[in-house]
LUMMI-901604 format. One record per residue: x, y, z of N, C-alpha, C, O in turn. Coordinates in steps of 0.001 Angstrom, whole numbers, padded with zeros to 6 digits, always signed. Each point is the difference from the previous one (the first is absolute). Example, Ala and Ser with C-alpha at 12.3 -4.5 7.8 and 13.67 -1.06 7.14 Angstrom:
2
+013190-005690+007800-000890+001190+000000+000900+001200+000000+001036-000019+000665;-001386+001069-001385+000820+001190+000060-000770+001090+000730+000509+001108+000169;
//
This chain:
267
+144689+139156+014612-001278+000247+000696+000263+000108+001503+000633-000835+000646;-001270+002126-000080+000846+000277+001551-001554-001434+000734-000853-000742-000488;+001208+001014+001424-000510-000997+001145-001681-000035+000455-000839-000839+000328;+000932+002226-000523-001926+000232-000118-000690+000071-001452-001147+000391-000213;+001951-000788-000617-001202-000113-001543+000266-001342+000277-001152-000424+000097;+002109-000836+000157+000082-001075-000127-000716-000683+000896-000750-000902-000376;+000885+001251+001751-002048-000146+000810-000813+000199-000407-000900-000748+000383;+000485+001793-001402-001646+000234-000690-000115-001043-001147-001019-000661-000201;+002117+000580-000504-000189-000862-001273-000145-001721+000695-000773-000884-000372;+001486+000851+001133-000757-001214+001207-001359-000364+000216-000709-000984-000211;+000620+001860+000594-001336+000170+000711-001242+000024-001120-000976-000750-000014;+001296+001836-000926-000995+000026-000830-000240-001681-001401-000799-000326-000878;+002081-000227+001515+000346-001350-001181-000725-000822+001210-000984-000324-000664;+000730-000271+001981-000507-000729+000631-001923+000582+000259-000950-000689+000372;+000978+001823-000663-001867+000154-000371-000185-000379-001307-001168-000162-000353;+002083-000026-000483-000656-000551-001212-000097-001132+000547-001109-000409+000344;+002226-000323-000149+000027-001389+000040-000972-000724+000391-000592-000859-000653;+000295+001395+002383-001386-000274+000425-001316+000244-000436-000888-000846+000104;+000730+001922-000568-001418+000289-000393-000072-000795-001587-000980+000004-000745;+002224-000625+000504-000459-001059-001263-000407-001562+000544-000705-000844-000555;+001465+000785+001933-000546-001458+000456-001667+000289+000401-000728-000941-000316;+000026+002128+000976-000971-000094+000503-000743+001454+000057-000136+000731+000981;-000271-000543-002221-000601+000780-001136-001758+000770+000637-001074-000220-000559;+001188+000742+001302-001702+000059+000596-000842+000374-001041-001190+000009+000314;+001428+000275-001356-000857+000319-000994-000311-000996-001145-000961+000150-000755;+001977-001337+000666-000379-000790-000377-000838-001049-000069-000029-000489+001130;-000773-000208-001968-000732-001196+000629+000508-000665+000772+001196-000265-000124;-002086-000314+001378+000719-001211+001083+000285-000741-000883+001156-000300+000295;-001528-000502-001678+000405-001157-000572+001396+000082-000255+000683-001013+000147;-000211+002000-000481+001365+000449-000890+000920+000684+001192+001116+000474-000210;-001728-000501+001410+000659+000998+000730+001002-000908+001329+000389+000302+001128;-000287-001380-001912+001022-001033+000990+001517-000113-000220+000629+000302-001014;-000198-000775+002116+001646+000239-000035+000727-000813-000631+001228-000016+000077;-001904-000729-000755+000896-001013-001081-000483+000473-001351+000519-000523-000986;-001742+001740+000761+000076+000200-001368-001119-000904-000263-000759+000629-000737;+000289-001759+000963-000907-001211-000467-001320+000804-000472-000068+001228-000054;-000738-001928-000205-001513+000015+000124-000727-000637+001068-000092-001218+000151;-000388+002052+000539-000567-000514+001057-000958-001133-000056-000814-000050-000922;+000856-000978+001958-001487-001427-000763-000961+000590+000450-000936-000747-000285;+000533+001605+000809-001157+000289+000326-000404+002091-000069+000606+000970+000454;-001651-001096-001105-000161+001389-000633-000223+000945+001134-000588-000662+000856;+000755+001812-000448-000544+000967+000819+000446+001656-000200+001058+000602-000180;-002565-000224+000330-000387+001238-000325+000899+001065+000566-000368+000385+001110;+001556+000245-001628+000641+001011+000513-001098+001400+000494-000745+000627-000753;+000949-000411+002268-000842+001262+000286+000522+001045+000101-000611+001007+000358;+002198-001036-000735+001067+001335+000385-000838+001368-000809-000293+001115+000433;+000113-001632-001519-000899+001550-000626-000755+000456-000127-000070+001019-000688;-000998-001616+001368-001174-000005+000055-000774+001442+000738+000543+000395+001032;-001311+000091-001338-000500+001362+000440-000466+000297+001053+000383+000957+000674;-001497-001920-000302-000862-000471+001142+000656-000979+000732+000547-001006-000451;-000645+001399+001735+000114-001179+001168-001254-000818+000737-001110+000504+000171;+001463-001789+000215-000621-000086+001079+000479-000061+001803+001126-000375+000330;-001977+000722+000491+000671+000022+000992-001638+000033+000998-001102+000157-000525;+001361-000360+002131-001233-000493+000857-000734+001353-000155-001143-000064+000452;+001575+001628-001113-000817+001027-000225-000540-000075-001421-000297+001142-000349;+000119-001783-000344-000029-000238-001483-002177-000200-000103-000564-000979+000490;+000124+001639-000901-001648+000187-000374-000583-000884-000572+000538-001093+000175;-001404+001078-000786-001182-000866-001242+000716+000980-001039+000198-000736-000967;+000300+002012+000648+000239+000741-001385+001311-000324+000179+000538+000208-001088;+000377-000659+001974+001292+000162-000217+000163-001793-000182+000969-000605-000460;-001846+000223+000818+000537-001498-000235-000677-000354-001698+000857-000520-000714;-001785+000663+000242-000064+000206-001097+000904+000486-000946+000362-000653-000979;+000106+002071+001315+000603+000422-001027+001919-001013-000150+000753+000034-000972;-000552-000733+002209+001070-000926+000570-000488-001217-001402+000711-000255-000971;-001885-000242+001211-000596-001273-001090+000414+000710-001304+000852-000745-000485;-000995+001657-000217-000540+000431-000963+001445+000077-000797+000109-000297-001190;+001025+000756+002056+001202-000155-000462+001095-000733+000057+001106-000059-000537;-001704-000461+001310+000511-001562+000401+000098-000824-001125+001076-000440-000407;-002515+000141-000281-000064-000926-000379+000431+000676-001669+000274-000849-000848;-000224+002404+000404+000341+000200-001108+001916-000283+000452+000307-000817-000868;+000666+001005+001502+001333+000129-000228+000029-001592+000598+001169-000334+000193;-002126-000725+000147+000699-001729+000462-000208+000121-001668+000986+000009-000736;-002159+000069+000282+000060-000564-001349+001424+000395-000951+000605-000949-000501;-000127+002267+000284+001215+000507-000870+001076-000757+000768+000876-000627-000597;-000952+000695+002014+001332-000942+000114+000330-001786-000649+000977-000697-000271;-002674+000574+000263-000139-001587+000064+000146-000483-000909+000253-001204-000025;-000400+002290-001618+000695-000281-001287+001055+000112+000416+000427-001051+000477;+000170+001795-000433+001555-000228+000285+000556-000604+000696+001222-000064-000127;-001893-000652+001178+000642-001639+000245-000295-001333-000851+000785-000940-000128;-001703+001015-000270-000176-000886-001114+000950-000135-001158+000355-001077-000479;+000061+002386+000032+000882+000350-000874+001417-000703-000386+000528-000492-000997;-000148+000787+002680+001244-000135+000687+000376-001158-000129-000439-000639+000957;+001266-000263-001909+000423-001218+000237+000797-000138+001553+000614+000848+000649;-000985-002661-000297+000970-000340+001253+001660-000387-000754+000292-000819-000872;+000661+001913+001732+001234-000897-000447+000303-001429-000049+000457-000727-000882;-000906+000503+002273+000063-001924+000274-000856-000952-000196+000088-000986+000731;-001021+001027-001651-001076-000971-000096-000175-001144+001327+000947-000470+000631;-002473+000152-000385+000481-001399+000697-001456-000535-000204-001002+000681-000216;+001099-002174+000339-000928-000997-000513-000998+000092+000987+000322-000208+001169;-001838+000573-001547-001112+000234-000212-000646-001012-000051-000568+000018-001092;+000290-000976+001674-001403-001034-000202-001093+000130-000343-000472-000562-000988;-000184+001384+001793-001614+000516+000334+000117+000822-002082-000575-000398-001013;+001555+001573+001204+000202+000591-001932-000232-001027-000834-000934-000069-000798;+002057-000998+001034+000050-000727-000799-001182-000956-000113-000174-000383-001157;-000323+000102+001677-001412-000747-000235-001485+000846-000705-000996-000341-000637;+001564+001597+001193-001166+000801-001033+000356+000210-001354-000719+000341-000940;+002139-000639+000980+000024+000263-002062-000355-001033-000778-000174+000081-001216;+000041-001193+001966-000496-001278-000132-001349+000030-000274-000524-000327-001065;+000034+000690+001959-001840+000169+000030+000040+000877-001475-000448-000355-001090;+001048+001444+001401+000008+001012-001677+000412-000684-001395-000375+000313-001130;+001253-001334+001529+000691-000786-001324-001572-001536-000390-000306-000772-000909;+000009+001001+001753-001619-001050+000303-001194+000414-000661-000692-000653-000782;+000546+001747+001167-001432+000677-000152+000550+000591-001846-000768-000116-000955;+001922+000598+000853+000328+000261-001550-000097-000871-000744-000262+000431-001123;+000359-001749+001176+000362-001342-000766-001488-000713-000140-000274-000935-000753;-000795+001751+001852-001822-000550-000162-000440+001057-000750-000763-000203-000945;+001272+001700+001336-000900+000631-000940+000354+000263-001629-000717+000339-000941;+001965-000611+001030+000685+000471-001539+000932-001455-000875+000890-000051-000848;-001591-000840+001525+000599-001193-000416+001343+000167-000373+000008+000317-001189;+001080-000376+001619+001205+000101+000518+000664-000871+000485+001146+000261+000366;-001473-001046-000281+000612-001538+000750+001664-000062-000560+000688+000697+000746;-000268-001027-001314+001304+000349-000758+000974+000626+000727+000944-000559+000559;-001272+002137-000582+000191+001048+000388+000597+000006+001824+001095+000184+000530;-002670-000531+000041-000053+000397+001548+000566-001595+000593+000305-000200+001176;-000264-000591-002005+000831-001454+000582+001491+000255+000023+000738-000328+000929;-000327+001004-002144+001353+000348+000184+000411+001418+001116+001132+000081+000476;-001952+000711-000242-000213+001325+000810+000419-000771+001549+000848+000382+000807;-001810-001656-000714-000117-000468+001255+001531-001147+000493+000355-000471+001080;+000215+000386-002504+001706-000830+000234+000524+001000+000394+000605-000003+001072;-000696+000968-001746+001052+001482+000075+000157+000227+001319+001117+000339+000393;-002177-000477+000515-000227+000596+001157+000414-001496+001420-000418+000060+001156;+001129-001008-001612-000074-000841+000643+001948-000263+000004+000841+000838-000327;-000598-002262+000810+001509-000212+000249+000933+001186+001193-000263+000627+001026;+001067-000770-001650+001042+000328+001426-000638+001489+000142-000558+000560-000944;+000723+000082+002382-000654+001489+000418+001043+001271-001319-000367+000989-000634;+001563-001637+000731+000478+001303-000968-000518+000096-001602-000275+001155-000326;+000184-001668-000210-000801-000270-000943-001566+000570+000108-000471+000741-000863;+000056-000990+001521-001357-000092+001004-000309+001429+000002-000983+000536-000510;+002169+000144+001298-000533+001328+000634+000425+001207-001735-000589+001067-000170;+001549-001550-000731+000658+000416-000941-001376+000330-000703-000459+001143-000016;-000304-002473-000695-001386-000163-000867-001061+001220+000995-000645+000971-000395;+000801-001457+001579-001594+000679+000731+000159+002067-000311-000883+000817-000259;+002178-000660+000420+000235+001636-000288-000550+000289-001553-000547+001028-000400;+000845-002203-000333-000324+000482-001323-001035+000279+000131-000346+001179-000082;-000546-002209+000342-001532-000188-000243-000179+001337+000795-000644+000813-000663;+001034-000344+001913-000420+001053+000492+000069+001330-000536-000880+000843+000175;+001811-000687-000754+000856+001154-000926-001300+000277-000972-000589+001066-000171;+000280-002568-000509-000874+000652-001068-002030-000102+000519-001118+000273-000436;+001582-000660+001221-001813+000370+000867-000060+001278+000779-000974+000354+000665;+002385+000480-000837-000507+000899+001085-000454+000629-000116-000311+000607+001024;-000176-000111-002253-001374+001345-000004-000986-000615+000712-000320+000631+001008;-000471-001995-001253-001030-000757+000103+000029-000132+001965-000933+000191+000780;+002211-000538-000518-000182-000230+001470-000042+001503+000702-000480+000093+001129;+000936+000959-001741+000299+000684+000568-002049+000532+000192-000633+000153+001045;+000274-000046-002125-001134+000450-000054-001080-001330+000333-001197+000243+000151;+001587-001298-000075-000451-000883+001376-000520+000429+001517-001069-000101+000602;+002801+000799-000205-000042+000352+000900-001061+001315+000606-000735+000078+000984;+001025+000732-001943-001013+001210+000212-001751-000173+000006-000885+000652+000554;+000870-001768-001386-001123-000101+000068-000654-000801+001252-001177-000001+000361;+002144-000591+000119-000397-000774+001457-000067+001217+001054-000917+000203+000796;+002251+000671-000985-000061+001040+000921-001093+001045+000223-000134+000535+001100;-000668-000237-002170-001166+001088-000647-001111-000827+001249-000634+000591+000874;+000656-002285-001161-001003-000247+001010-000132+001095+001353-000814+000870+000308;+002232-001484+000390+000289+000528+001160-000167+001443+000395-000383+000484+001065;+000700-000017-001995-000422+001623-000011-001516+000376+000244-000467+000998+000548;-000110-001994-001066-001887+000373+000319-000259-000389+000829-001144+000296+000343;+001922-001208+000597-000564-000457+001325+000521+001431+001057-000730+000692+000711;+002307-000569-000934+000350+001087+000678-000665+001676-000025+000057+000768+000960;-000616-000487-002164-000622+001284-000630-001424-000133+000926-000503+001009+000496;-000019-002193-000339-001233-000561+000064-000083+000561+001796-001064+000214+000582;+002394-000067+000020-000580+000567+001216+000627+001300+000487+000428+000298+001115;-000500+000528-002467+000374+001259+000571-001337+000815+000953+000007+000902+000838;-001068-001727-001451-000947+000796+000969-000585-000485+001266-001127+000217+000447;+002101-000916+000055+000069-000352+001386+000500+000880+000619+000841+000752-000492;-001301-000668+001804+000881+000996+000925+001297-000364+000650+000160-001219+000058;+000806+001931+000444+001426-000455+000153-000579-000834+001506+000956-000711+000311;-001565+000594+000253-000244-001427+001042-000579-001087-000805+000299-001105+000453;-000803+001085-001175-000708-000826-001251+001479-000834-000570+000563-001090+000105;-000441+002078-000593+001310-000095-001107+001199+000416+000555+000483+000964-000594;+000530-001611+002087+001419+000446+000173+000794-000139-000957+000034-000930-000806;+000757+002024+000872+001694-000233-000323+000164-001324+000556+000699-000519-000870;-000856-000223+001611+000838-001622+000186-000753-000350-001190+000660-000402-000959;-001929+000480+000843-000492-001113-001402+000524+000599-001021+000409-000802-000840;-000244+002002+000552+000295+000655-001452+001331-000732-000165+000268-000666-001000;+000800+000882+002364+001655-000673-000271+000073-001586-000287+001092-000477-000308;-002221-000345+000403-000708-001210-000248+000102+000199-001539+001010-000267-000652;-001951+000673+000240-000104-000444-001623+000707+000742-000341+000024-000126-001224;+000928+001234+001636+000979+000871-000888+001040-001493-000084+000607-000229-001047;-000521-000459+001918+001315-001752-000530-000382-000681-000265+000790-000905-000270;-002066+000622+000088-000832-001347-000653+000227+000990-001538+000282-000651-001006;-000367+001687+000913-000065+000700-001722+001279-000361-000250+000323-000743-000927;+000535+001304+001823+001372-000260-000819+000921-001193-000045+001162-000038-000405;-002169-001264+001076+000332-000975-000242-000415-000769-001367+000367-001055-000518;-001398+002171+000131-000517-000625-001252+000844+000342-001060-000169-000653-001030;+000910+001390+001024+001133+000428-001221+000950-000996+000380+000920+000219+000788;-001123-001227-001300+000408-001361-000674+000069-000584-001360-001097-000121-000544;+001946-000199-000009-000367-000801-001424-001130-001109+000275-001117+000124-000504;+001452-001208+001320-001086-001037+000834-001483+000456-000460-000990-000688-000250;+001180+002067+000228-001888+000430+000259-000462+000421-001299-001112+000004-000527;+002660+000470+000020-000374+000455-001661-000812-001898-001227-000967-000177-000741;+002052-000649+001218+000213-001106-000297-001645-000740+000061-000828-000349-000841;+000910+000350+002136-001744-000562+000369-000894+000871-000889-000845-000754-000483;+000634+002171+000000-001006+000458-000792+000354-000296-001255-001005+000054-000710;+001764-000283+000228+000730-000970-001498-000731-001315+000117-000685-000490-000898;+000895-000035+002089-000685-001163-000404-001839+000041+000396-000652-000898-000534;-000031+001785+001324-001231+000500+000069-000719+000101-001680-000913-000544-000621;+001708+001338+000439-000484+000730-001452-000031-001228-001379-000887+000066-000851;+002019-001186+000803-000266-001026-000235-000816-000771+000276-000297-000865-000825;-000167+000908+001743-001213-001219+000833-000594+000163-000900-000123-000760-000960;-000803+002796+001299-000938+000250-000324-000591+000215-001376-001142+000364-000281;+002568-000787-000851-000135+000047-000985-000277-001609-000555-000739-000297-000939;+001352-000433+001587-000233-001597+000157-001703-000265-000109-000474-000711-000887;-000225+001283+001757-001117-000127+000248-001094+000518-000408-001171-000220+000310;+001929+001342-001454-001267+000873-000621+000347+000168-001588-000216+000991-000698;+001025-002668+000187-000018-000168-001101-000659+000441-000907+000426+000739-000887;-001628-001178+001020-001601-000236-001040-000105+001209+000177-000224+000494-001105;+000271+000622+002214-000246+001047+000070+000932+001402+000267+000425+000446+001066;-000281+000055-002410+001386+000764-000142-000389+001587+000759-000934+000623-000504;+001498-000152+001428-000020+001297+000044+000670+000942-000188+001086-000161-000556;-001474+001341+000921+000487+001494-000198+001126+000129+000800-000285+000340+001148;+001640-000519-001397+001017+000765+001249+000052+000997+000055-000034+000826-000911;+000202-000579+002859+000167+001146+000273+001260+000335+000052+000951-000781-000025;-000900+002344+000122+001044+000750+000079+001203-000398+000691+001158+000015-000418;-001716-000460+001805+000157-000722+001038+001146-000984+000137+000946+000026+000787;-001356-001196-002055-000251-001566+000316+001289-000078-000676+000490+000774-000822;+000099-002159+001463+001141-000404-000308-000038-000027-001597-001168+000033-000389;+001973-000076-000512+000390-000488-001253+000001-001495-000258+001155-000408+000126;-002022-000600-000447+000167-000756+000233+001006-000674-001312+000840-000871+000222;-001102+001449-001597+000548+000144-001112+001591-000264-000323+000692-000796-000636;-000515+002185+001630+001414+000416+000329+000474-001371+000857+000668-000790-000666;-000926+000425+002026+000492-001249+000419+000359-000955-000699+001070-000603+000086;-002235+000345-001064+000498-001478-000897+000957+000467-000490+001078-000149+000575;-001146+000779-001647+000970+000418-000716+001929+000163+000837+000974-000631-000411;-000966+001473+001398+000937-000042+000756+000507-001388+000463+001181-000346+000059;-002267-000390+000258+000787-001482+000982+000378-000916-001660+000796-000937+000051;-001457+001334-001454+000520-000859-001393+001582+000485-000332+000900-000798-000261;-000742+002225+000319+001297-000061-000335+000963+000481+001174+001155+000410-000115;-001786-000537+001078+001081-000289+001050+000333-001172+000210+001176-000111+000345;-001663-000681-000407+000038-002028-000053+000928+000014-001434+001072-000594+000118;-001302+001100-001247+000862-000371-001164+001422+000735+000311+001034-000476-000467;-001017+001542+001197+001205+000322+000656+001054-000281+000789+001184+000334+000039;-002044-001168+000702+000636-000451+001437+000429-001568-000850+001170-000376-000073;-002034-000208-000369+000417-001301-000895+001200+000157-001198+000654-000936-000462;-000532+002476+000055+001321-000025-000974+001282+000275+000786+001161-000356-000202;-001735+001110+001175+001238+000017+001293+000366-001771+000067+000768-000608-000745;-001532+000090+001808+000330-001631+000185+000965-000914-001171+000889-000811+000260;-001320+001182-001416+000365-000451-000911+001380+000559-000246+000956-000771+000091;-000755+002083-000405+001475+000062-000081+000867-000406+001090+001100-000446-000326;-001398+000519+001612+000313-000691+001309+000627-001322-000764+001000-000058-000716;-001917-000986+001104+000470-001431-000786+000876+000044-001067+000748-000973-000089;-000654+001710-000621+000505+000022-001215+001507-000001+000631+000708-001006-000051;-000237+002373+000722+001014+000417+001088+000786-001272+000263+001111-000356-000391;-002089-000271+001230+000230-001187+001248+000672-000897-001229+000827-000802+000433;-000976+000775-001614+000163-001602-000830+001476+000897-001128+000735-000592-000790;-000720+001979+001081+001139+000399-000515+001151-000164+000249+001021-000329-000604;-001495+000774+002200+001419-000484+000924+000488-001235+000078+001176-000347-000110;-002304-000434+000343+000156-001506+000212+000910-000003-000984+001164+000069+000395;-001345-000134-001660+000593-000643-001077+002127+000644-000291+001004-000443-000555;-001476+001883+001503+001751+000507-000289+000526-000656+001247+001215-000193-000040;-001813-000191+001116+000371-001210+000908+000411-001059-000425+001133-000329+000352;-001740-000380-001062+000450-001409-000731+000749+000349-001151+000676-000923-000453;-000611+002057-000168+001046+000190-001363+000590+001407+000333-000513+001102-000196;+001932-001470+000847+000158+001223+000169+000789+001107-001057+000359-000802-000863;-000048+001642+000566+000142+000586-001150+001924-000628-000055+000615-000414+000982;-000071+000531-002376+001692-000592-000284+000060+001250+000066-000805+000912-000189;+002124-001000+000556+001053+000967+000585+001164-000236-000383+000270-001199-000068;+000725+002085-000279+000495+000258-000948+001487-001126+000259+000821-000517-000758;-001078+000515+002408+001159-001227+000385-000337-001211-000940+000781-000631-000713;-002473+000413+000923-000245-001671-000228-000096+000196-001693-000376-001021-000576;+000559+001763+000021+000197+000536-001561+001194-000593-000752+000010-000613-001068;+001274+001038+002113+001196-000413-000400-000159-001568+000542+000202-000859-000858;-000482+000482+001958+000137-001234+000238-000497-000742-001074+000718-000968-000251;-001640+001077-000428-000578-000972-001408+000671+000020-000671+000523-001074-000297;-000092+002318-000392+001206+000526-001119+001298-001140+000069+000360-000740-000915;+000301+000861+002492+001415-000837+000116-001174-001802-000378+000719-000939-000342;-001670+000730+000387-000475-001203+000496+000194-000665-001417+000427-001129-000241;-000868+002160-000685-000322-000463-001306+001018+000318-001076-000195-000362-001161;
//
């Protein structure tokens, strides 16, 4: 290879390289230099059609809302989606699966069940954070559509002032709730309407209604946190089992073919 194809093949091998560390078309969540998942969600605007800018109208800032809030939402499944490589321990989470392992065990008499749900979720953080992915893994339709449904609020407050005028209604306030929205693409928020939808089922025992289209699954939850708890408890269990295997080739360790003959000459 003479001297000028071995500069281009250079060159053209260091634009890959880079444009794989920092991807403009990718989601900001996914679009970091370690590869991670980002902790905090935000709305990629690289493709977006419409701008805003200090010349931007009442029709151009609208039509800015309108697509905004359809491509935060497609990204915001797909951060939800996205497992974190590194897990890390969650308090504020972990106390809402609690409230969820609570409110399941009043409405579906479960005690059994959500007492052992609530060991699972306790002791050392690795253990801790190991159980809480499960439980998350198998709630995530429920949180995910948690989430949306908290987000749908937000959307009617934001929709709610397209017919303000752009002094009424700035671009500074619109860039306001455009990060209060995409702070709401959280599990946290999915989690809290899991346990909402429980309350409200708590409380309207005697009186059964119609679900909407809408409304969390509340069905699906129980069901998910019963054999995810019988899961996570057959995990634990072969664990121990492990721990008392070893123990025992510790204290008996296997004969070997030396200490074989040594008996043989003994006897």
């Amino acid at each position: 290879m003479n001297r000028g194809k071995l500069v281009l093949a250079k060159t053209i091998t260091l634009i890959f390289l880079t444009g794989c560390v920092n991807n403009p078309m990718l989601p900001n969540y996914l679009n970091t230099p370690s590869g991670q998942k980002a902790l905090i969600f935000k709305t990629n605007p690289k493709t977006f059609i419409n701008e805003l800018n200090s010349k931007t109208d009442k029709v151009g800032r609208n039509s800015y809302i309108t697509e905004f809030i359809l491509k935060s939402d497609i990204q915001c499944r797909d951060y939800l989606s996205t497992p974190v490589s590194k897990p890390k321990e969650d308090i504020s989470q972990n106390q809402l699966y609690m409230n969820i392992f609570d409110t399941v065990s009043s409405v579906f008499g479960l005690g059994y069940i959500t007492n052992t749900a609530k060991t699972m979720l306790s002791g050392n953080s690795s253990t801790n954070l190991e159980n809480q992915e499960e439980y998350k893994k198998a709630l995530s339709p429920e949180i995910q559509r948690g989430v949306e449904i908290n987000r749908e609020r937000y959307v009617k407050k934001i929709k709610s002032k397209e017919r303000l005028s752009i002094k009424e209604y700035p671009i500074s306030q619109l860039q306001k709730d455009m990060l209060t929205y995409d702070k709401q693409c959280n599990e946290a928020y999915g989690l809290i309407e899991i346990n909402r939808a429980l309350k409200a089922m708590q409380q309207n025992l005697n009186r059964p209604q119609t679900p909407t289209r809408s409304a969390i699954n509340v069905e699906a939850v129980k069901n998910s946190v019963t054999e995810t708890t019988k899961k996570v408890q057959a995990k634990e269990k072969e664990k121990e089992k492990e721990k008392i295997n070893n123990s025992q080739k510790k204290s008996f360790p296997p004969i070997t073919a030396r200490d074989a003959n040594v008996t043989t000459k003994k006897l």
